[in-house]
C-alpha positions, 0 to 999 in steps of 0.5 A, a space after each residue: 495386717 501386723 506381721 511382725 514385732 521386732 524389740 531391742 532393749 526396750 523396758 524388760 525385753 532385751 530381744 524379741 521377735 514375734 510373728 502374727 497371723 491373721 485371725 483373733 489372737 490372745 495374748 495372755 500370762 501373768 500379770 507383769 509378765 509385759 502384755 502390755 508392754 508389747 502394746 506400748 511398743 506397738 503404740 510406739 512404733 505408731 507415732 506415740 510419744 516416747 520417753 527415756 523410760 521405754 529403754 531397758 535398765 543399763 542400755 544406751 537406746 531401745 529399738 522397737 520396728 513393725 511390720 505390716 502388710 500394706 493395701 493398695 491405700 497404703 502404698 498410694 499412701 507411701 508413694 504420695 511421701 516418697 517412703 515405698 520400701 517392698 512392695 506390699 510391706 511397711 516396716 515402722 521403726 523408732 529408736 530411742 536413746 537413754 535421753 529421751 531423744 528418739 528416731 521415726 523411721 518408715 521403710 528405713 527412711 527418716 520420717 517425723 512422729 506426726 507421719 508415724 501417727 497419721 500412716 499408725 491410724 491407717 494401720 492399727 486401732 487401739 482400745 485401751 482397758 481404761 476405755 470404760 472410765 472416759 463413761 463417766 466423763 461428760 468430755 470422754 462421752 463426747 470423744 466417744 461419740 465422736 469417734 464413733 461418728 468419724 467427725 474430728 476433722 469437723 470438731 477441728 475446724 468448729 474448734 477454730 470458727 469458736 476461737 476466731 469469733 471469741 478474739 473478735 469478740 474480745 477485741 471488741 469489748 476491749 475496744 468499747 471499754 477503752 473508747 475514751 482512752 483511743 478517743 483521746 489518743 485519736 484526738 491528739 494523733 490528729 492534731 499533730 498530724 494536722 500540724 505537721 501536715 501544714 508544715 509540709 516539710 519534705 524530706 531533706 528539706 530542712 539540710 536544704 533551708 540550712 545551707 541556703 540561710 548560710 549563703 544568703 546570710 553571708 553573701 556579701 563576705 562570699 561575693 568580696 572574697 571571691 573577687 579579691 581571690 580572682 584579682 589576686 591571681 589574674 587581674 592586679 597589676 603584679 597577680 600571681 599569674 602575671 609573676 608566674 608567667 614572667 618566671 617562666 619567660 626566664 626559665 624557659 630558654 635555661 631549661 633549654 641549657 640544663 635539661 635538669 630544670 625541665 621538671 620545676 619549669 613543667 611543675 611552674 607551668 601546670 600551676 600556672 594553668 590550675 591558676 588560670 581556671 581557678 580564678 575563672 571559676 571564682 569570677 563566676 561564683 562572684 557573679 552568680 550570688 546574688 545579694 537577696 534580703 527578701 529571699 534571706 528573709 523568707 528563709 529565715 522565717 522558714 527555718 524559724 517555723 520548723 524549728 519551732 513546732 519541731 521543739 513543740 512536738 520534742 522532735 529534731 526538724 530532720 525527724 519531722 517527716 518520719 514522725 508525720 508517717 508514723 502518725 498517720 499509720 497509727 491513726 489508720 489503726 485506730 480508725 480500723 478498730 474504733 469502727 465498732 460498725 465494722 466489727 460488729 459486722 465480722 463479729 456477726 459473720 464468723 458466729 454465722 459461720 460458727 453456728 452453720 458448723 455446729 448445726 452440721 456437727 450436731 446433725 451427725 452427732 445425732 445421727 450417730 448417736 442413734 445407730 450408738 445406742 441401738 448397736 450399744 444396746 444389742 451387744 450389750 444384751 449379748 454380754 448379759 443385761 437382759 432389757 439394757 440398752 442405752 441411750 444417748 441424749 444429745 441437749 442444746 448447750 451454750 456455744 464452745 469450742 467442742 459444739 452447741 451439744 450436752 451429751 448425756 450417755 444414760 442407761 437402763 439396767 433392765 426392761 421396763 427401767 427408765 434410762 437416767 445417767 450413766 455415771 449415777 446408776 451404772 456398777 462397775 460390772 456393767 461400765 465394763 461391758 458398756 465400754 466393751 460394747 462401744 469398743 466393738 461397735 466402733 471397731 465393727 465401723 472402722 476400716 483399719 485392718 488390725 484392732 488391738 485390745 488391751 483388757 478391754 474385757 476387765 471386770 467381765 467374768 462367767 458367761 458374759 466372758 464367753 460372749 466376748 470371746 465370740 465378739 472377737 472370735 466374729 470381729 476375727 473373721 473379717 480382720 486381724 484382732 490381737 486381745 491382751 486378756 486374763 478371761 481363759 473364755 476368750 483366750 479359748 475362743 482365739 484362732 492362735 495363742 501367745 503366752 507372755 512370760 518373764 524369766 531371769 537370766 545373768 541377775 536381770 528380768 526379761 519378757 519373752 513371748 512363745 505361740 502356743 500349739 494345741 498342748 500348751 493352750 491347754 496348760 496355759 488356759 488351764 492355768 488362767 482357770 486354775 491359779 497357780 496349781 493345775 489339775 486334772 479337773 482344770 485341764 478338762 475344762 480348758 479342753 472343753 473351752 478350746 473344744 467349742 471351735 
């Protein structure tokens, strides 16, 4: 149940404070006064999107917060998101500032508009006063509808079975009509993978063939100037070496006069040593290279067949194998969506799938729409059309996001008159109690604890105001009701009244909102009855109205 409306600066309000009661309560006062604006606030409050134009005129932000008291579901709720505050109490809060951003809060903590909106949905339903135009709206009869029969999440997921089997069928058509295109790309994929495929040229095998053609094709000159180099150092009569030695058998004994020597003959004899391994080492190199034309040969001829399907196919050798994997994974992709087969088969599978849903679905809707038009036709009654009732003709339609459904609300003005479209036969006297009807009826089978009207009772006038006073006196029974309304009948017929009011202060326009007693009600409700001058006859008519409970 809604406790409590806190506002700062928020459209025409600068601070207001307002606390509700359980019941049927009205708010009513002039037109512009900001009933509405309340309501907006409370919309706000509850996940609705906000804007920069929701903060008053000169102010850098607008606060809106709600209280509520919670149930055992909310609590378990807000336990579920680590958001409890006090125990049974939720407070909603939004801040928004001069551009537009805004700040959701739920019992203090931050929170995102979409958990505002789902725990808002827990708390409070809304019946606009425009409800009756959706009426004539083939799209705003199946909302109704399906509102009433409790199906968006089935409609929800219908919506995304309809648009898995739409892209598949797409793709589908796609691939049939550019099957010569994809046959063609598939051909010529394949030739060059069969190609390179036989070249099985592995990876880093190309470096290889390259270093090996260089040895192979200079292995004389390799072999020649090792030997020279090894004989050079050690094995020629007078090789380094054999000098160096030589020099070191003279230092030798200096070293042993002059200590100052010690460092060049030590430098002399590590170069002797470096230069024994190293004429070791090309003694072996020379000995391991082997002079093979044919292995020369096959090498060469390797390298010449690479080269050339490399320049064939426009690619660097080492680019080869990369260009093979590339190949083969799109040629796997072609052969994924050039198999109609298979396509046609998750085609057949995701519209079974589709058509199941929508059978459900249209199964509720057809029940629903029965237990609509038998409760619709009795309020409607109620409400003045004597013999009225309405019905809903639910026809086999092509396949859509929404359904397989054609609904058609259709009505009968009177008894004996045969039901045609509502959008055809309807006035605007009865689109009005019609819509007020389905806001009835389905507030009647929703669990939410508060529903809001707001000038859900337009167009109503007479006796037929009377009856909806006592529709929502009824509903006020059960629940919280809090009516936005010009009727002075409904006003009557409310456990507790607030007057919306504007008054000007320091130059600028400001709402404020009082809870009437007894005396006022009956000034107020006089004034809804009489216009702007309030007489004797007036106020003897609202005590009548608010004597009759």
């Amino acid at each position: 149940m809604l406790l409590a409306l806190h506002l700062r600066d928020f459209v025409i309000v600068d601070a207001l404070d307002i606390e509700f009661g359980s019941g049927f309560t009205t708010l009513t006062g002039e037109t512009g006064a900001g009933k509405s604006i309340l309501l907006d606030a409370l919309a706000l409050a509850t996940g609705a999107r906000a804007d920069a134009g929701f903060v008053r005129e000169g102010c850098s932000r607008a606060d809106v917060c709600a209280e509520f008291r919670a149930d055992a579901g909310i609590d378990t709720w807000l336990a579920t998101h680590e958001l409890t505050g006090d125990p049974g109490i939720v407070q909603l809060r939004r801040v928004i500032d001069s551009e537009g951003r805004s700040r959701a809060l739920i019992n203090g903590q931050p929170a995102t508009a979409a958990l505002l909106r789902e725990l808002g949905e827990m708390l409070i339903d809304i019946h606009g006063q425009h409800a009756a135009q959706s009426l004539l709206r083939p799209d705003g009869q199946r909302l109704l509808l399906d509102g009433f029969a409790g199906v968006d999440a089935q409609v929800r997921d219908l919506a995304n079975s309809w648009s898995d089997w739409r892209t598949v069928a797409r793709e589908l058509a796609e691939s049939e009509h550019h099957a010569r295109e994809l046959g063609l790309e598939r051909d010529r994929l394949q030739w060059q993978a069969d190609e390179l495929s036989q070249l099985g040229l592995s990876d880093g095998e190309w470096e290889q063939l390259e270093t090996e053609q260089k040895r192979l094709a200079h292995a004389a000159s390799l072999i020649e100037a090792a030997s020279g180099a090894a004989q050079a150092l050690s094995d020629n009569d007078g090789a380094i070496n054999s000098q160096l030695h030589h020099l070191l058998g003279r230092l030798r004994p200096l070293v042993q006069i002059d200590a100052s020597l010690r460092d060049s003959f030590e430098l002399i004899d590590s170069a002797v040593i470096q230069l024994d391994e190293a004429a070791s080492q090309l003694s072996s190199y020379a000995s391991r290279i082997d002079l093979d034309p044919e292995r020369l040969a096959h090498t060469e001829q390797r390298i010449s067949t690479v080269f050339s399907l490399a320049r064939k196919m426009r690619l660097d050798p080492p680019e080869i194998p990369a260009e093979l994997a590339r190949i083969k994974e799109r040629l796997a992709q072609l052969e994924a969506s050039s198999d109609p087969e298979a396509m046609r088969a998750r085609l057949k599978v995701l519209e079974a799938t589709y058509r199941k849903q929508a059978i459900a679905l249209s199964h509720q809707r057809r029940q629903a729409a029965e237990t609509m038009q038998d409760g619709v036709s009795a309020l409607i009654a109620e409400l003045g059309m004597a013999g009225g009732r309405l019905q809903i003709a639910l026809e086999t339609a092509e396949p859509s996001a929404s359904g397989t459904d054609r609904i058609e609300f259709r009505v009968a003005a009177h008894t004996g008159a045969t039901p045609r479209a509502l959008a055809k036969v309807a006035s605007g006297g009865e689109l009005s109690r019609i819509g007020l009807a389905i806001a009835v009826l389905a507030a009647q089978a929703n669990p939410v604890p508060t529903l809001i009207f707001d000038e859900a009772d337009a167009g109503i006038g007479g006796a037929v105001a009377d009856v909806v006073g006592s529709l929502m006196r009824r509903l006020g029974e059960s629940r919280q009701v809090l009516c936005v309304t010009h009727l002075p009948q409904v006003a009557a017929r409310a456990h507790r009244q607030l007057a919306v009011s504007k008054r000007e202060l320091d130059g600028r326009t400001s709402s404020q909102v009082e809870t009437l007693d007894r005396t006022q009600r009956v000034e107020e409700i006089a004034r809804m009855l009489g216009g702007v001058e309030i007489t004797a006859t007036t106020r003897k008519h609202a005590r009548e109205l608010l004597g009759k409970d």
